[in-house]
C-alpha positions as CSV (number, residue, x, y, z in Angstrom):
1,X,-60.6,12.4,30.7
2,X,-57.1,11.4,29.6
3,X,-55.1,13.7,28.0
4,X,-54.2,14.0,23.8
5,X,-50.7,12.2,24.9
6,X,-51.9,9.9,26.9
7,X,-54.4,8.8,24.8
8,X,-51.9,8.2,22.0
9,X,-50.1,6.5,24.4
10,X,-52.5,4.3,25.4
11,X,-53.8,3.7,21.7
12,X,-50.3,3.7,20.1
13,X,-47.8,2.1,22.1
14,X,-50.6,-0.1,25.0
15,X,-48.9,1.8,27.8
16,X,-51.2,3.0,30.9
17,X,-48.5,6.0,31.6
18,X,-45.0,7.9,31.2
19,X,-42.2,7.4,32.9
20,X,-40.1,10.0,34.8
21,X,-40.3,13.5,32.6
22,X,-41.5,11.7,29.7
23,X,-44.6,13.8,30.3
24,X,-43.6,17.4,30.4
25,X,-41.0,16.9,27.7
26,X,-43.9,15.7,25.3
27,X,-46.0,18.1,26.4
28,X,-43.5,20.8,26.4
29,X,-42.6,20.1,23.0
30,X,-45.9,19.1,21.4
31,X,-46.8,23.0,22.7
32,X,-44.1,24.3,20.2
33,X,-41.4,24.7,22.7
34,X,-37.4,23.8,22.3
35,X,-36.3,21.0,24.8
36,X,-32.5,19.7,25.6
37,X,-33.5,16.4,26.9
38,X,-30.6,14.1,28.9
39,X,-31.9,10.5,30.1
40,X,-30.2,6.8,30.5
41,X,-30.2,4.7,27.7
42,X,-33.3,2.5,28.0
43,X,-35.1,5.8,29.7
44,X,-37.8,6.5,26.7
45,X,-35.9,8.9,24.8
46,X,-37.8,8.0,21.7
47,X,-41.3,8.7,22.7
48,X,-40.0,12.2,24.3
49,X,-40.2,12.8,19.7
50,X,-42.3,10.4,18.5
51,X,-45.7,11.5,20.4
52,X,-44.9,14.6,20.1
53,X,-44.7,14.1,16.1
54,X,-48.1,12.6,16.2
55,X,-49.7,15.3,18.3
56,X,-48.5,18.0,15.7
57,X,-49.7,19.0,12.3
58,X,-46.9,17.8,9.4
59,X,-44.2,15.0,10.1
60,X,-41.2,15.1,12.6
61,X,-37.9,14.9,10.9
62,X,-35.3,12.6,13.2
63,X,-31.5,13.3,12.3
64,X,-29.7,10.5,13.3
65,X,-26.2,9.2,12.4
66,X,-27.1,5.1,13.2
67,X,-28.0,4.7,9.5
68,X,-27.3,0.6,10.1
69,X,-30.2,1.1,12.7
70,X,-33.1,3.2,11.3
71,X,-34.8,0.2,9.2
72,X,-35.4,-1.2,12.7
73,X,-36.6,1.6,14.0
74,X,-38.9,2.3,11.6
75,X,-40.4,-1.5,11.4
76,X,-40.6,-1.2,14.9
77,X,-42.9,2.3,14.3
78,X,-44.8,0.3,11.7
79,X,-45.7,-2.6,14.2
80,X,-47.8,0.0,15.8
81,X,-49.1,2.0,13.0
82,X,-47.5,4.8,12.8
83,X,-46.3,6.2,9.1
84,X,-42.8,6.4,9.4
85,X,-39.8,5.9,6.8
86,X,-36.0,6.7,6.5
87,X,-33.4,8.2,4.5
88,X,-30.1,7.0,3.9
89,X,-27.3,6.2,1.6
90,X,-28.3,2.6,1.4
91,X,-31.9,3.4,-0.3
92,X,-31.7,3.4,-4.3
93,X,-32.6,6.4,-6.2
94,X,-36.8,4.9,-7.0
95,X,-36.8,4.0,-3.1
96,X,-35.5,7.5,-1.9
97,X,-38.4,9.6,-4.5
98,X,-41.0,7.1,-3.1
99,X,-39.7,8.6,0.0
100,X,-39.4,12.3,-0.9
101,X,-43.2,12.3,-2.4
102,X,-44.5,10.8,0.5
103,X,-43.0,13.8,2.5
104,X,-44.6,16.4,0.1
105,X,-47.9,14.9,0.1
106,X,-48.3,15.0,4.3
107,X,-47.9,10.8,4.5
108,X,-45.1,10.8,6.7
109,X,-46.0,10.9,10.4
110,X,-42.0,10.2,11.3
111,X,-38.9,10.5,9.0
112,X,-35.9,9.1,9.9
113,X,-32.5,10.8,8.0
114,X,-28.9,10.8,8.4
115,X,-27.4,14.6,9.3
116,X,-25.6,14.7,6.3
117,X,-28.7,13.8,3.9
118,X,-30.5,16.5,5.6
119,X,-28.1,19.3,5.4
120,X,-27.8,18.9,1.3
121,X,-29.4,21.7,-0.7
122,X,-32.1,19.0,-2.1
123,X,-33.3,17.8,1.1
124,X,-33.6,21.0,2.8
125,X,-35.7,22.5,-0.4
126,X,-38.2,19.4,0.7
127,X,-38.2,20.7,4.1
128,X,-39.4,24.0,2.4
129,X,-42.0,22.6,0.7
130,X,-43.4,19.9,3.5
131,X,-45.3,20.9,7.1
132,X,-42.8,19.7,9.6
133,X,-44.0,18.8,13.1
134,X,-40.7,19.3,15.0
135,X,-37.0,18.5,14.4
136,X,-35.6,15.7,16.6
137,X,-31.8,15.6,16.8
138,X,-30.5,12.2,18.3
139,X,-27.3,11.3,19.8
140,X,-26.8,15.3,20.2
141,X,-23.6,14.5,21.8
142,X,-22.2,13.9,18.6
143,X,-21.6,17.7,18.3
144,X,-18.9,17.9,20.9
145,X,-15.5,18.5,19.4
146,X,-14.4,16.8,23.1
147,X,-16.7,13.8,23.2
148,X,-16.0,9.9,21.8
149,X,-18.3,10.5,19.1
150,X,-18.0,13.8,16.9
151,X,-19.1,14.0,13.8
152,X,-18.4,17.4,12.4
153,X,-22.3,17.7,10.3
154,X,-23.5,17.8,13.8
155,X,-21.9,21.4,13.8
156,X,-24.4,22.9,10.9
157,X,-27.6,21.2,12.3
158,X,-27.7,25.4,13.6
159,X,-29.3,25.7,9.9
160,X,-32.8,24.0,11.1
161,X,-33.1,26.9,13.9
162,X,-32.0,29.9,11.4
163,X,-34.4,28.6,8.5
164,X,-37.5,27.5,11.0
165,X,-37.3,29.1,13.9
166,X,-40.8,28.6,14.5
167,X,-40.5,24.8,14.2
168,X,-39.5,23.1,17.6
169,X,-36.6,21.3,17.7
170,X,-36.0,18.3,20.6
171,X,-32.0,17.1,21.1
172,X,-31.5,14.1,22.8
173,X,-28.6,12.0,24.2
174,X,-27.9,9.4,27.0
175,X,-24.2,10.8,27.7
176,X,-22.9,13.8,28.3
177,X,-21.0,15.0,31.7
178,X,-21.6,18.7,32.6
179,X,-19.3,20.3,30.1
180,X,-20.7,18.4,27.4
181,X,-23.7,19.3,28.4
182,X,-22.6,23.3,28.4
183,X,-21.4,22.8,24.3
184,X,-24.0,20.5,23.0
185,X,-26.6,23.7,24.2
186,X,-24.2,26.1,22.4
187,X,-23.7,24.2,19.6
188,X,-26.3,23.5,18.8
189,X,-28.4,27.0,19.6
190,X,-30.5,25.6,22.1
191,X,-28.9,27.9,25.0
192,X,-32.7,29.5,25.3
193,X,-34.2,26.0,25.4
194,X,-35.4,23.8,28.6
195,X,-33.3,21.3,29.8
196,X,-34.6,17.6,30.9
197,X,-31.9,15.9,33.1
198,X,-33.0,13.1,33.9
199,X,-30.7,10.8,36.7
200,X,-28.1,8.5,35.0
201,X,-28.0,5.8,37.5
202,X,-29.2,2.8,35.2
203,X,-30.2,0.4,38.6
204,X,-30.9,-2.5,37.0
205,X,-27.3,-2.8,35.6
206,X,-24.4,-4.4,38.1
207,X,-20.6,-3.0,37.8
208,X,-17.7,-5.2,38.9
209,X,-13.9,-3.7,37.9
210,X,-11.6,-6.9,38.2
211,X,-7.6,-7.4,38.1
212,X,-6.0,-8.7,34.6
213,X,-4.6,-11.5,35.4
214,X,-5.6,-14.0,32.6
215,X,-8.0,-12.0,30.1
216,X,-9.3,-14.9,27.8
217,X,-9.7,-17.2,31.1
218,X,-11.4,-14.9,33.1
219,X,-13.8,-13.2,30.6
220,X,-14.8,-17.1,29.8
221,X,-15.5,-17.9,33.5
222,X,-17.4,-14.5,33.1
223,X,-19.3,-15.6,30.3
224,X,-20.3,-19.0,31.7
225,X,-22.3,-17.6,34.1
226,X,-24.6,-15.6,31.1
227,X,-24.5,-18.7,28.8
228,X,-27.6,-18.6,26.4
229,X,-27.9,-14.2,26.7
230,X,-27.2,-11.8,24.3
231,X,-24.0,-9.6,25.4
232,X,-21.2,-7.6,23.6
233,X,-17.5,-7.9,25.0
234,X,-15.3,-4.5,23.6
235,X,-11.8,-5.3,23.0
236,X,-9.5,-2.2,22.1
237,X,-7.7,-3.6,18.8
238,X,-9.4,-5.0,15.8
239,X,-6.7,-8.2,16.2
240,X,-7.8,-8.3,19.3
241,X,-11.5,-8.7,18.5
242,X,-10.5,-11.5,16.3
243,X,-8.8,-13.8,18.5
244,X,-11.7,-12.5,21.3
245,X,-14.2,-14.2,19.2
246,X,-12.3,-16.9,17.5
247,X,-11.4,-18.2,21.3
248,X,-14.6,-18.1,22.7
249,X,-15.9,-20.0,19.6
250,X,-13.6,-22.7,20.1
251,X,-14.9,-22.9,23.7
252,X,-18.6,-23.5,22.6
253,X,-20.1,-19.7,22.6
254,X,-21.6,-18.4,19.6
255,X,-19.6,-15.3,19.4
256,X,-19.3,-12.8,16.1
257,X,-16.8,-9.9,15.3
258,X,-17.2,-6.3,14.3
259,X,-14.9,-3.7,13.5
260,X,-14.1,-1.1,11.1
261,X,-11.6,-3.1,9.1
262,X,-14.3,-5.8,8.0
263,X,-16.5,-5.7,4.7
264,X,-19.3,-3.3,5.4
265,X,-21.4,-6.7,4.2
266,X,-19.9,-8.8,6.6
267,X,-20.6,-6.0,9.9
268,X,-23.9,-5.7,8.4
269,X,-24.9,-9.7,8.4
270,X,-23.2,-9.6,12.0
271,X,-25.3,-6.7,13.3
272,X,-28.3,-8.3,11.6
273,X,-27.8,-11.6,13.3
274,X,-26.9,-10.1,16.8
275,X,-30.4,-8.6,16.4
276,X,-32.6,-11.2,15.6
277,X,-30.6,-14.0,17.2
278,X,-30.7,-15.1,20.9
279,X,-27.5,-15.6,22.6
280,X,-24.9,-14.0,20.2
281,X,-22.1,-12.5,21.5
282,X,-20.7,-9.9,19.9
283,X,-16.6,-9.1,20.1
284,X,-16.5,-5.7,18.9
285,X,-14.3,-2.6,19.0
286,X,-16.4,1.1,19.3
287,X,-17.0,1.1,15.8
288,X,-20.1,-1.3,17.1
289,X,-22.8,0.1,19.8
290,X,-23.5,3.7,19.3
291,X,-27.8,3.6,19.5
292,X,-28.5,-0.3,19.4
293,X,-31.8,-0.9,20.1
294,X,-31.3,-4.2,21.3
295,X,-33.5,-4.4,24.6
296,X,-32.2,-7.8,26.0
297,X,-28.6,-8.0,26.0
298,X,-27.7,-8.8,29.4
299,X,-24.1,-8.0,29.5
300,X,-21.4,-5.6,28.5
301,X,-17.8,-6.7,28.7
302,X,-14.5,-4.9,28.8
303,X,-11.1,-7.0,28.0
304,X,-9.6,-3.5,27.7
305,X,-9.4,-0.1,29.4
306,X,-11.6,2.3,27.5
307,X,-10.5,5.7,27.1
308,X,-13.1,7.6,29.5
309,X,-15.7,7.2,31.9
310,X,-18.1,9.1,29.7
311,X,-17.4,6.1,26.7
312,X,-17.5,3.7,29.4
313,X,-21.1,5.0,30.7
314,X,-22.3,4.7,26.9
315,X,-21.4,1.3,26.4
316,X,-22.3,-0.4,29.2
317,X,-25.6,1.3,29.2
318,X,-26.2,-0.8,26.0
319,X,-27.2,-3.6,28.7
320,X,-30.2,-4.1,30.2
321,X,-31.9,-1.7,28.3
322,X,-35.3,-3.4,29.1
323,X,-34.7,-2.6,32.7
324,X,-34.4,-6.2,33.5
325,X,-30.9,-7.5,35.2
326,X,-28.1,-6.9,33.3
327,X,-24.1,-7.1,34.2
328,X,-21.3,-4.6,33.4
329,X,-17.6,-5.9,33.9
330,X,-14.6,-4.7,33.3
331,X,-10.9,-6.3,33.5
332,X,-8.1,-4.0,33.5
333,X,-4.1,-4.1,34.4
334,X,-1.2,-1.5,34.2
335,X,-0.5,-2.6,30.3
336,X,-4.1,-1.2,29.7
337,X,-3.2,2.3,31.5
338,X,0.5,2.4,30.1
339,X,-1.0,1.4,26.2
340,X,-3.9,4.4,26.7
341,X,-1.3,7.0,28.1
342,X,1.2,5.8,25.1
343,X,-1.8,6.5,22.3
344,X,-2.3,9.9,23.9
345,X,1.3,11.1,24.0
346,X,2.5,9.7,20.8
347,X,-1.0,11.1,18.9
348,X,-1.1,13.6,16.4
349,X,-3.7,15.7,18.8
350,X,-3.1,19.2,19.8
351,X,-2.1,20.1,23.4
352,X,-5.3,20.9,24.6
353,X,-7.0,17.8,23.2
354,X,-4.2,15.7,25.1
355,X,-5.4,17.4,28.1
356,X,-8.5,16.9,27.8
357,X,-7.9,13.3,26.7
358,X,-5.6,12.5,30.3
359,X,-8.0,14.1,32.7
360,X,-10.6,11.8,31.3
361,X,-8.8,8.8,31.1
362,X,-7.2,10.0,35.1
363,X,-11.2,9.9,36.1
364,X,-11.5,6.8,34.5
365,X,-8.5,5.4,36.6
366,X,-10.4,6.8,39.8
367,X,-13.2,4.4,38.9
368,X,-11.4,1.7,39.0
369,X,-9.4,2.3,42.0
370,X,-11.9,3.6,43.8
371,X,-13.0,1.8,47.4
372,X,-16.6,3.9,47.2
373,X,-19.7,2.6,45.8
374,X,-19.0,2.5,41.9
375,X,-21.9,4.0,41.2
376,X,-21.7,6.9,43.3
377,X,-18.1,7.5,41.6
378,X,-19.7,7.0,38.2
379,X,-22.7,9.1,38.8
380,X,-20.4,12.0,40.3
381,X,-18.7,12.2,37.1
382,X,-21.9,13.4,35.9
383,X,-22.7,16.2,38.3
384,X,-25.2,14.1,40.2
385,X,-24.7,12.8,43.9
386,X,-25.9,9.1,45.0
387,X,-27.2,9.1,48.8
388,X,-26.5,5.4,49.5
389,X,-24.5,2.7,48.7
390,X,-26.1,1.0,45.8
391,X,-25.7,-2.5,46.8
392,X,-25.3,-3.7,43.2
393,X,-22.0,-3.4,42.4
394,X,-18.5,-5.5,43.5
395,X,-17.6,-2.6,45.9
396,X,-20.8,-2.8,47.7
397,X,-21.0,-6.4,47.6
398,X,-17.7,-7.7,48.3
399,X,-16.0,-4.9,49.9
400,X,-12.5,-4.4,49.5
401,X,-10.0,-3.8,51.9
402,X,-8.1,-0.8,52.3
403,X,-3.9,-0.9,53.3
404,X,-1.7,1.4,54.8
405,X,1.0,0.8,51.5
406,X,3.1,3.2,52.2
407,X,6.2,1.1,52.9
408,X,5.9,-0.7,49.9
409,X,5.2,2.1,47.5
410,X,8.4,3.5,49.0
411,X,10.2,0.5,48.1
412,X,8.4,0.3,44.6
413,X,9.7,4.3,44.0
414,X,12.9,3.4,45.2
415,X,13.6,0.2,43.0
416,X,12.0,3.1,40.0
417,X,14.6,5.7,40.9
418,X,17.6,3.6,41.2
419,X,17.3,1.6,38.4
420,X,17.5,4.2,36.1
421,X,13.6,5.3,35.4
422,X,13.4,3.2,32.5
423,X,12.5,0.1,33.1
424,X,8.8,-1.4,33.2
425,X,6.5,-3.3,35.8
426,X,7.9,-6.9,35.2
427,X,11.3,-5.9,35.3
428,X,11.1,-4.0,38.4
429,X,9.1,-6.6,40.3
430,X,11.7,-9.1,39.7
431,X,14.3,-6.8,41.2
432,X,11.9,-6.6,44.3
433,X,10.9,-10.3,44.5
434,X,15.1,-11.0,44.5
435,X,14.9,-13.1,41.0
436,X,17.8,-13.5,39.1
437,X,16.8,-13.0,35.9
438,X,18.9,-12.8,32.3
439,X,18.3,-9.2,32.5
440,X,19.0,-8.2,35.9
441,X,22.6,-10.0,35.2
442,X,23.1,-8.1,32.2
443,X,22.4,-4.4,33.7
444,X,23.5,-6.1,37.1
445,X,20.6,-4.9,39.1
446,X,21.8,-7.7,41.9
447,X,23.4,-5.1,43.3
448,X,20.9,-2.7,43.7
449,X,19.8,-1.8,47.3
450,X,16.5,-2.7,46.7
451,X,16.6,-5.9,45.0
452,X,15.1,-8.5,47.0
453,X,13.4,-6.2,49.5
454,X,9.8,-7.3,48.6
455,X,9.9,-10.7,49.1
456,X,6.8,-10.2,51.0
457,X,4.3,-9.4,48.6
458,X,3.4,-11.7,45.9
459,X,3.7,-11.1,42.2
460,X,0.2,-10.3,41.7
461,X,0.0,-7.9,44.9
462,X,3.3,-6.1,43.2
463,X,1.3,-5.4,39.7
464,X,-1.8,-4.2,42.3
465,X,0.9,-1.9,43.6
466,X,2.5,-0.3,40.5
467,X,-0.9,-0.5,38.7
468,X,-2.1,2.4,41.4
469,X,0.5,4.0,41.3
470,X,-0.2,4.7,37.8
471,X,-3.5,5.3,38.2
472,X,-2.6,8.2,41.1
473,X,-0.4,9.9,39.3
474,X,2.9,9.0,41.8
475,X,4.5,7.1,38.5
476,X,3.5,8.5,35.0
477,X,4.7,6.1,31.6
478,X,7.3,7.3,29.5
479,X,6.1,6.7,25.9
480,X,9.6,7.6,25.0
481,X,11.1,4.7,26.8
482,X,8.9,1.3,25.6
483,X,6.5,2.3,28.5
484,X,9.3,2.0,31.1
485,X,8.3,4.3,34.4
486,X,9.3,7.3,36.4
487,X,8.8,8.9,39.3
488,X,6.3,12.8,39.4
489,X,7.0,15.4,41.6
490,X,4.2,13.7,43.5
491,X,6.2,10.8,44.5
492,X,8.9,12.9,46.0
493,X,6.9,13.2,48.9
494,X,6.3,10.0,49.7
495,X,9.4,9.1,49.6
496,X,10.9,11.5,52.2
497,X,7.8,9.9,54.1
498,X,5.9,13.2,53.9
499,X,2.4,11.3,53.0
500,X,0.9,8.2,53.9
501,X,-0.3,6.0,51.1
502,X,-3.9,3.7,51.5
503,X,-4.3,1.0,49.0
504,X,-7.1,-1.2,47.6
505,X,-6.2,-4.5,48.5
506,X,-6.2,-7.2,45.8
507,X,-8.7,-10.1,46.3
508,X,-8.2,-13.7,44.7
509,X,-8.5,-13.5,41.7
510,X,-11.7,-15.8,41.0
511,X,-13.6,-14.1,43.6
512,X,-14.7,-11.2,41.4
513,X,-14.2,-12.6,37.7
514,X,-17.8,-14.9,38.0
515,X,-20.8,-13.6,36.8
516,X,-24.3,-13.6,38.5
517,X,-25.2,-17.4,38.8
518,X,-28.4,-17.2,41.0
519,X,-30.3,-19.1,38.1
520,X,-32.4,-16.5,36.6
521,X,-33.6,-17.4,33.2
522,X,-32.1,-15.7,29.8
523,X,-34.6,-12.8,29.9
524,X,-32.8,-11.1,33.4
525,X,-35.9,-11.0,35.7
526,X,-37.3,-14.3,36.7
527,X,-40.5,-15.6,35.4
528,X,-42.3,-17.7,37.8
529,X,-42.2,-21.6,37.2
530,X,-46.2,-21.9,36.5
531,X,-45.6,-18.8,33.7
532,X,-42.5,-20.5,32.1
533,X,-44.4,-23.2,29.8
534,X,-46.4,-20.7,28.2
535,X,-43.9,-17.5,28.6
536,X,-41.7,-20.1,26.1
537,X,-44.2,-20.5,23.9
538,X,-45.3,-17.4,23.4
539,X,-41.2,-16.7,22.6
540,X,-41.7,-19.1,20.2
541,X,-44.5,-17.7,18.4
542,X,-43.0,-14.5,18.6
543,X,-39.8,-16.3,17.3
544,X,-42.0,-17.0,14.3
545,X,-43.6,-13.9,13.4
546,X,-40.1,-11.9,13.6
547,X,-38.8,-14.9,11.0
548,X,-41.7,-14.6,8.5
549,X,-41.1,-10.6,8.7
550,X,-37.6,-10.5,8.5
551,X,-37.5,-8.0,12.0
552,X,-35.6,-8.8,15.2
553,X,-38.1,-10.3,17.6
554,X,-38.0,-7.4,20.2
555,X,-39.6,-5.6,17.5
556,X,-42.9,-7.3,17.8
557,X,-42.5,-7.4,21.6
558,X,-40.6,-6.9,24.5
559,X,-40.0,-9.8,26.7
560,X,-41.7,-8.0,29.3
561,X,-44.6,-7.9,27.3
562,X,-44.6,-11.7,27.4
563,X,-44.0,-11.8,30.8
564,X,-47.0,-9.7,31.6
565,X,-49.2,-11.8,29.4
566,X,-47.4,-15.2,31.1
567,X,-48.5,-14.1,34.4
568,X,-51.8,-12.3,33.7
569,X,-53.2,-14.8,30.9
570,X,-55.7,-12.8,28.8
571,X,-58.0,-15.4,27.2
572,X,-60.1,-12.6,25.6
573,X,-58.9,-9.5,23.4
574,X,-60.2,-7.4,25.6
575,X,-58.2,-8.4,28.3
576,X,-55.3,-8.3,26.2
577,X,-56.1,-4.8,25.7
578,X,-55.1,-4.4,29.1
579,X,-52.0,-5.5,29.0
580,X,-48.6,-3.4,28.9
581,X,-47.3,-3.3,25.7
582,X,-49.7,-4.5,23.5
583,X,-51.6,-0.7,21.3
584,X,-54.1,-1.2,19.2
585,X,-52.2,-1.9,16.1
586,X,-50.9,-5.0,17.6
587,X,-53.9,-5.8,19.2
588,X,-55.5,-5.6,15.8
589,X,-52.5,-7.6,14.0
590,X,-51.2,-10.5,17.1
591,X,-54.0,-10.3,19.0
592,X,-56.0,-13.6,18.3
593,X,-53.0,-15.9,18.1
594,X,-51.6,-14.5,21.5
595,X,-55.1,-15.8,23.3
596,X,-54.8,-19.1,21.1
597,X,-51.0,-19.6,22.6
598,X,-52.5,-18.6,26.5
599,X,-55.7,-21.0,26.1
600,X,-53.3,-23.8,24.4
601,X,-51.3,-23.8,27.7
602,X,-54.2,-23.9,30.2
């Protein structure tokens, strides 16, 4: 006989069983005990509180900062049944009583509210007054004064623990390296609790790290291989995320900004269509990401450095969240590296921040440079070791070569030292290369020993050079000096030919940019040709009933839901019933027009 939580799985959601530690965290948590739980975006985070909720007396409050994002979530809760509502600043006063009396009277199952609703006096006299199941803190990474996403309520979310200690509380994130980890258990009081790690690697995602050469060009050749998906390309500057999105529209893509500095009505029409559209891609700076539920988007783009790998785990693990094939790829030169080490020392950050701050961004840098499987570097980062090669990256795929570079990083230090230490990358490769530039007459750098000693190497092989260089630490940026460069104590070394350098060696520049092209339909994993006439149609109808409800389509179902039905072609309910995806609720609601699509199409 099945079990309370599977049953509700089963009856709820239509799926035959949990995945990875979905199982003991529920039932860990259902039994009244405090969990710290640490999975992959797209891992099941939400059911690890939701079934939990369900299998308790009294409704489970979520805290959540993604106010933009709760409606969905709840619709999404609704589709199957459960009681569930939300909130937020943007309810009006009747709306938010409506609310607060349905919490009084036991008719919540879930309730969805933003950390600083909760910790007001008001709210937490309704807790007082309600039978809570459990206490589900989201995104509990937001508590770290370190990480990319603090928000300082996080801090007094202590309260729930000191008033109802006898109330289980569940914190959840998909990002934290092991000293995040360490504070988020601290700050939050849940040092006594157990800890879920699940493993980050996200398998279904592809990484590619390519040289700047031409961003616009070579995030369109990119793009032109994911024509038709759903994808978000992060840009660092809200200017930037302009003339991002402006370009590609001019080239035929149906692309959308977001960023801080529009309208909050204009982000929200922009987040709303990037849900419930197909193929929108969205330019965006960070402001844009943090717990979008958006199963299908199939790539995540990077025209800029971001600032850490832990950022840069978060964002691209907004692709492929349906576990189908999705793409991460990143494009970065030495003006990305000298602009981030600029921002951190000319900011108005303490000492120690700016520590932490470089050593994040130099791990960062190590990723990108790195010859090793990317995601064995990436997964390192967070205390966990990768046995193999993954095979699904550029590293394992196209291999690149490594160079003895010593002689020319010696010539590249040299050219630094003896032009004075002030000069940046252009400059100094046109002494090497022997061009006689405007400015190399007027500081008369013709008569340097090292002009024209690196004829040898190519403009683009001399920005590979100087760019690692950077990246290792053997040249640092001075933000004092318009980013010009000079040499570390490092360097000293090489030069006196103490220490032999190894290099990545550049490859052309097209032979990384493409995306995947093997033909694979928008939804990532290939349907079979016989499926594909009625997996479109049953899109369609699905397109339909998200229209006339006003929800994003994954909300009534997953594509892999489709799929399933596409390949196992139910034409009873009852087979239906079997199918992944589909609980009672939508059984009860879909069912009969789902078996009049499958017999339509034979």
């Amino acid at each position: 006989m099945p079990s309370p939580a599977h049953a509700l799985l089963s009856r709820v959601f239509g799926y035959d069983q949990f995945r990875g530690p979905q199982q003991d965290i529920v039932e860990h948590v259902a039994a009244g005990h405090d969990a710290l739980v640490l999975m992959p975006t797209g891992g099941g985070k939400s059911l690890c509180y939701q079934i939990p909720s369900l299998l308790r007396e009294g409704t489970g409050i979520v805290v959540s900062p993604l106010i933009a994002l709760m409606q969905d979530q709840v619709e999404a809760l609704h589709q199957v049944g459960v009681r569930a509502e939300y909130l937020n600043s943007t309810l009006d006063a009747e709306r938010a009583q409506h609310v607060e009396r349905a919490l009084l009277a036991g008719e919540l199952d879930l309730l969805y509210v933003a950390p600083e609703r909760l910790l007001t006096p008001r709210f937490l006299s309704l807790i007082e007054r309600s039978r809570i199941a459990l206490f589900a803190i989201d995104e509990a990474h937001c508590v770290s004064q370190w990480g990319h996403d603090f928000r300082p309520e996080y801090r007094q979310l202590t309260v729930l623990h000191e008033r109802w200690p006898q109330t289980p509380r569940i914190a959840l994130t998909a990002t934290a390296d092991p000293p995040t980890q360490r504070e988020i258990a601290e700050r939050l009081d849940l040092a006594q609790a157990r800890h879920f790690v699940s493993s980050f690697d996200r398998p279904n995602i592809r990484y590619t790290v390519v040289q700047k050469d031409n961003a616009r060009r070579q995030l369109l050749d990119f793009l032109r291989g994911h024509r038709g998906s759903a994808g978000i390309v992060y840009c660092l500057s809200r200017r930037k995320v302009e003339e991002t999105a402006d370009f590609l529209v001019r080239e035929g893509l149906n692309a959308l900004p977001y960023h801080a500095g529009l309208p909050a009505n204009v982000r929200a029409e922009h987040q709303r269509r990037f849900l419930r559209e197909e193929g929108i891609v969205m330019c965006a700076t960070i402001a844009f990401g943090m717990g979008i539920d958006k199963p299908d988007v199939r790539f995540v783009a990077h025209t800029d450095l971001p600032k850490s790998l832990e950022g840069y785990y978060q964002e691209t693990g907004r692709a492929g969240r349906d576990g189908d094939a999705a793409e991460a790829w990143l494009c970065y030169g030495l003006g990305d590296v000298v602009l981030l080490k600029q921002m951190i020392e000319q900011g108005e950050a303490g000492e120690d921040r700016k520590r932490v701050e470089r050593r994040k961004l130099d791990q960062l840098l190590g990723y990108c440079e790195s010859l090793q499987c990317r995601r064995q570097v990436l997964l390192a980062n967070f205390g966990e070791t990768y046995p193999q090669p993954c095979g699904n990256c550029d590293n394992c795929l196209q291999p690149a070569d490594a160079w003895d570079a010593t002689v020319a990083v010696q010539k590249a230090l040299s050219c630094v030292y003896r032009s004075g230490q002030r000069f940046g990358v252009g400059h100094l490769i046109d002494i090497l290369r022997g061009n006689a530039s405007e400015k190399i007459k007027q500081f008369g750098h013709e008569r340097l020993s090292t002009y024209g000693i690196g004829k040898d190497l190519d403009i683009r092989a001399w920005r590979g050079v100087f760019r690692q260089l950077v990246a290792t630490g053997l040249l640092e940026v001075d933000s004092d000096a318009y980013g010009g460069l000079r040499l570390t104590d490092a360097s000293r070394q090489v030069l006196k030919g103490e220490r032999q350098i190894m290099m990545r060696r550049e490859l052309p520049s097209r032979s990384r940019d493409r995306g995947d092209r093997s033909g694979s339909p928008r939804t990532g994993l290939p349907v079979q040709p016989q499926d594909l006439g009625l997996f479109n149609a049953l899109r369609d109808l699905r397109a339909g009933l998200a229209k006339e409800q006003n929800v994003p389509a994954f909300v009534i179902f997953h594509d892999s839901t489709l799929r399933n039905i596409a390949e196992q072609r139910p034409t009873n309910l009852d087979a239906l019933a079997r199918v992944g995806g589909i609980g009672g609720s939508k059984l009860a609601r879909y069912g009969q027009q789902l078996i009049e699509v499958v017999r339509a199409q034979g």
